[in-house]
C-alpha positions in Angstrom: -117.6 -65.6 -11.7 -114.7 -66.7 -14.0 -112.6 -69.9 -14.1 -109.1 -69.7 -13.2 -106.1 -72.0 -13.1 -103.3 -71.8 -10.5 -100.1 -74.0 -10.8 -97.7 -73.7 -8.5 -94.0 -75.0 -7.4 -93.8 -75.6 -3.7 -90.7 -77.1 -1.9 -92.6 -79.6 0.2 -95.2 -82.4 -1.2 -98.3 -80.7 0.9 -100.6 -78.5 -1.2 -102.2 -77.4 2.2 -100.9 -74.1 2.5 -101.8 -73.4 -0.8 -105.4 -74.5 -0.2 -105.9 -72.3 3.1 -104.9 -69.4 1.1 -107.4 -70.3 -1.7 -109.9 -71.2 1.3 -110.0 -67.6 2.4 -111.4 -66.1 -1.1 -114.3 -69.1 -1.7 -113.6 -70.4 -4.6 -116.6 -72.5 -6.7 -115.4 -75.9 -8.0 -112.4 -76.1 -6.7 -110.5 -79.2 -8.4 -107.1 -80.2 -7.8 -104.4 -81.8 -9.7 -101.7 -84.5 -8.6 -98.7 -83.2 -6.9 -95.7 -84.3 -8.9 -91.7 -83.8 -8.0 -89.6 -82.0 -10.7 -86.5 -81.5 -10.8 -85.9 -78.0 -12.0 -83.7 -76.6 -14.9 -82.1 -73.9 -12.4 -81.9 -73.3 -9.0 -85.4 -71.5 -7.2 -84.4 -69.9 -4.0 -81.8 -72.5 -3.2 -83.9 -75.7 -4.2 -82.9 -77.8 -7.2 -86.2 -80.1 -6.8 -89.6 -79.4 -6.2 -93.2 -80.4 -6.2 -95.4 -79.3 -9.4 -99.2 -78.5 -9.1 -102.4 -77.1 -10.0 -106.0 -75.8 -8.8 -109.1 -74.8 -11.0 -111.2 -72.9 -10.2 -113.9 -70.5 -10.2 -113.9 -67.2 -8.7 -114.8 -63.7 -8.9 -112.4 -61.4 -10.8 -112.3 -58.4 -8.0 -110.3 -61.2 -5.6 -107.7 -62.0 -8.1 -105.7 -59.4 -7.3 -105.5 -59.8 -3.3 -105.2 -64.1 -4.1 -101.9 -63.3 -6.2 -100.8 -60.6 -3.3 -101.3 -63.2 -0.8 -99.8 -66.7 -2.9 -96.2 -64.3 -3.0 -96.1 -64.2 0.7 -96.4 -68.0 1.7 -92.7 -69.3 1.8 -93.4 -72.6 0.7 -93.9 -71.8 -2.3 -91.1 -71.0 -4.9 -92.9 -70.0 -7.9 -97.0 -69.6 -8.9 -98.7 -68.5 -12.0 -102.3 -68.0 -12.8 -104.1 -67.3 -15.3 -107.9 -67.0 -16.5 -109.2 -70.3 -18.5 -110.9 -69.2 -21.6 -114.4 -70.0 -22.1 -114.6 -72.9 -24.8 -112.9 -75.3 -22.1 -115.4 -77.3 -20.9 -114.7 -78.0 -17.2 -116.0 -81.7 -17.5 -113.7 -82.7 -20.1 -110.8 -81.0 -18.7 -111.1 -82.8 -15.4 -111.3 -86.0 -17.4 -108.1 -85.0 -19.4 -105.9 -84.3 -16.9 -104.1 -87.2 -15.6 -100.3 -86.7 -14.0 -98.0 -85.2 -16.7 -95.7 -87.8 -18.3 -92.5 -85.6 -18.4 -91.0 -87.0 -22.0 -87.8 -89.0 -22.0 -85.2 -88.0 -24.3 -83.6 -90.4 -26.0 -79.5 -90.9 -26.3 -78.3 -90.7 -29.7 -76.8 -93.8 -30.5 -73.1 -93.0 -30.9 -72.1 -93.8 -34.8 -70.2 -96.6 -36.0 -66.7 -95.9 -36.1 -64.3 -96.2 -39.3 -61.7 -99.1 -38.5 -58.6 -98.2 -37.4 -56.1 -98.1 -40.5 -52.7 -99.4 -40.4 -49.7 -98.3 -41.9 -49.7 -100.7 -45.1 -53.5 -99.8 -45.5 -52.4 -96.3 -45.7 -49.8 -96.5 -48.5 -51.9 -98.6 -50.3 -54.7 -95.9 -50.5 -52.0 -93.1 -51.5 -51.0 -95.2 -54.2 -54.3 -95.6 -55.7 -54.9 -91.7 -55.4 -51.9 -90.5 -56.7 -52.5 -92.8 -60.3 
């Protein structure tokens, strides 16, 4: 039995679909993470928005296979990844670590100051004090 982590990008806020598949393999310690909406950098099957999230859990390696085979046919969901945990996380203290992602804002620049406008006079005066 090793520990694994699913995330997942589904087009409608219901993880249910992706729990029936999980259902069907009996995963140990199944723990599930806060569905979230994104807004996605590019287009995924004709969607610009969709709903970010995540399982962990433990299972035996021989099923990985047919649970990846399985999570590409269900049509609610536009993109999934997962990937084997590595042993020195300690499944307590990641369930206590994992609160809903805070998506960072990104500041505006603030525009710089601009030079005041010059007039005519202003000008001349400034080529005379080059050209001595």
């Amino acid at each position: 039995m090793k520990e694994y982590e699913l995330s997942f990008l589904l087009k409608e806020e219901d993880s249910a679909p992706v729990k029936m598949v999980l259902g069907k393999y009996n995963p140990t310690e199944l723990f599930e993470g806060p569905l979230v909406k994104v807004n996605l950098a590019y287009p995924i099957k004709k969607q610009n928005q969709a709903f970010f999230g995540y399982f962990s859990f433990g299972l035996e390696p021989e099923k990985v296979i047919e649970l990846d085979y399985e999570l590409k046919l269900e049509s609610l969901l536009l993109r999934h990844l997962l990937i084997k945990l590595p042993s020195f996380i300690m499944k307590e203290e990641r369930r206590q670590t994992t609160p809903a992602p805070e998506w960072p804002i990104i500041k505006r620049r603030e525009p710089k100051a601009e030079a005041p406008m010059l007039t005519n006079e202003d000008l001349e005066k400034l080529k005379e004090e080059i050209s001595l």
